[in-house]
C-alpha positions, 0 to 999 in steps of 0.5 A, spaced: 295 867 459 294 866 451 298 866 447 300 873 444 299 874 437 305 878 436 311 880 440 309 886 443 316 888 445 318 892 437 312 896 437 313 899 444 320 900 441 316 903 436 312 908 440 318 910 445 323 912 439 317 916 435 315 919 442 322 921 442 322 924 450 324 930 449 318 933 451 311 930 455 308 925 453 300 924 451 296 918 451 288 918 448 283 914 453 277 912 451 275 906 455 277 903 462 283 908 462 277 914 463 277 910 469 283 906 472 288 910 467 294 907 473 299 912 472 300 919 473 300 925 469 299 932 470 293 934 466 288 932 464 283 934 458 276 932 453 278 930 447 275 927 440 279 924 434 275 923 427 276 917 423 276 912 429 271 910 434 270 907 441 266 899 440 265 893 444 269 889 439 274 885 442 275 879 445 278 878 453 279 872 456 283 873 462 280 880 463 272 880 463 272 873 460 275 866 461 277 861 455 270 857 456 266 864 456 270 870 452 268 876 455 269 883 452 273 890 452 274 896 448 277 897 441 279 903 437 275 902 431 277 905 424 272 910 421 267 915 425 269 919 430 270 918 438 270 922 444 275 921 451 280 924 454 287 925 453 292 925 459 299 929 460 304 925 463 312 928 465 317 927 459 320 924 466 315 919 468 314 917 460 318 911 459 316 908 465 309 909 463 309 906 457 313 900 459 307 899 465 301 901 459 305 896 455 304 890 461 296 892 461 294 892 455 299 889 449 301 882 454 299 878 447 300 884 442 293 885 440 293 893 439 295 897 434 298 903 437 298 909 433 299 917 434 293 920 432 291 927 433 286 929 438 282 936 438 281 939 445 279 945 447 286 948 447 288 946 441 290 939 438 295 934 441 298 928 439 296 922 444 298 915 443 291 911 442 291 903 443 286 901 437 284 894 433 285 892 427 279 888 424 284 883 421 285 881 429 283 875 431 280 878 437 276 883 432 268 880 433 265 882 428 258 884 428 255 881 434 247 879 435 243 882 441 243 876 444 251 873 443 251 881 448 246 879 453 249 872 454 257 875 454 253 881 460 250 874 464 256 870 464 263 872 462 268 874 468 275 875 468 280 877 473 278 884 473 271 882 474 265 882 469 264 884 461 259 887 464 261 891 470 267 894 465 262 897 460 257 900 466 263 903 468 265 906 462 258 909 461 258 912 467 264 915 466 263 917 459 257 921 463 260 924 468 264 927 463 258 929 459 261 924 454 254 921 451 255 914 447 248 912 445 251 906 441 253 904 449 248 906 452 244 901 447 248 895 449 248 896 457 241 897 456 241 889 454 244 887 460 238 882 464 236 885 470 239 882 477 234 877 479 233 879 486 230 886 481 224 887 478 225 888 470 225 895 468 225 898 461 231 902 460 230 909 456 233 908 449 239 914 448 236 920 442 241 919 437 242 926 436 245 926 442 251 921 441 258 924 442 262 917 438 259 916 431 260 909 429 259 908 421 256 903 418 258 896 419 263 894 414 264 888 410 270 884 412 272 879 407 278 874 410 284 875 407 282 882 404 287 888 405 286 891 412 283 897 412 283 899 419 288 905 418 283 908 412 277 911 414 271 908 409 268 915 408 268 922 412 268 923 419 263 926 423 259 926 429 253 926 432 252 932 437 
């Protein structure tokens, strides 16, 4: 296990004492828990925020990666806009739940966790979402489309490939009619298997992109974070 970045300990102790437990608890999925959330919860709704979108920036190596070949996983990125869902889960089970989140996805304090509004179809809730700051060191950057075809070829974790994870997810995302034209451009580069023959994928009409990246952003070490300040309005593609 790497070492963590941060004690992930305060900021659940944060997320527990703005939740408050005195009524449900929300959370915003927008990547693998869509897929394998690993709690209960007694809802389920689609859901959107403005100002953060869902990007395959973020270094795994334990979970879709090793140390020797970093894999990827999903990061909520300021700026543009995201489709997911939102999961309701009891005011009773909601300690323990966060308490389990926190061992899946804060083991090394990598997230920011941050209440955001989520807009649904049945008016707006506040879910907890896990999103990245690009100052992280696990933040990539702008990756090229060879460093992601050599990350889909070669990069394994203990849950399996990076490659794997983000089929998944885009499988999922569609079952939903979730449409992320950027992901569907990156799984697009994956080299076919070799017993296949190569197969040109259809490339995804941008009109139809339900999760709206903005334009990459220049990030100069050492400069002020702004990973909670959305570069310019939000809007989506739809």
């Amino acid at each position: 296990m790497p070492k963590p970045l941060r004690d992930p300990q305060p900021m659940l102790e944060r997320a527990i004492a703005d939740w408050g437990g005195h009524e449900d608890l929300w959370l915003f999925g927008y990547g693998s828990l869509i897929w394998r959330p690993d709690f209960g919860f007694t809802e389920r709704r689609p859901a959107w925020v403005h100002g953060w979108h869902r990007a395959l920036k973020m270094w795994s190596r334990v979970n879709r990666g090793s140390v020797q070949t970093p894999g990827l996983v999903f990061g909520l990125l300021s700026g543009g806009s995201c489709r997911g869902m939102v999961f309701r889960v009891p005011k009773a089970e909601g300690l323990e739940t966060l308490k389990r989140l926190w061992l899946r996805e804060m083991p090394t304090g990598v997230y920011d966790p941050k209440w955001l509004r989520c807009g649904t179809d049945d008016g707006p809730v506040r879910a907890l979402a896990f999103t990245l700051s690009r100052r992280s060191p696990n933040f990539t950057g702008e990756l090229s489309e060879e460093r992601y075809r050599h990350i889909f070829a070669h990069a394994v974790g203990r849950y399996g490939s990076s490659l794997d994870y983000a089929q998944q997810t885009l499988l999922e995302l569609q079952r939903h009619s979730i449409h992320d034209a950027a992901l569907a451009r990156l799984v697009a580069l994956a080299p076919p298997p070799a017993s296949a023959p190569a197969k040109q994928a259809p490339q995804p009409s941008k009109a139809a992109a339900d999760c709206d990246a903005p334009a990459a952003p220049v990030y100069v070490p050492g400069s002020p974070d702004s990973s909670s300040q959305p570069s310019g309005p939000s809007k989506e593609n739809t």
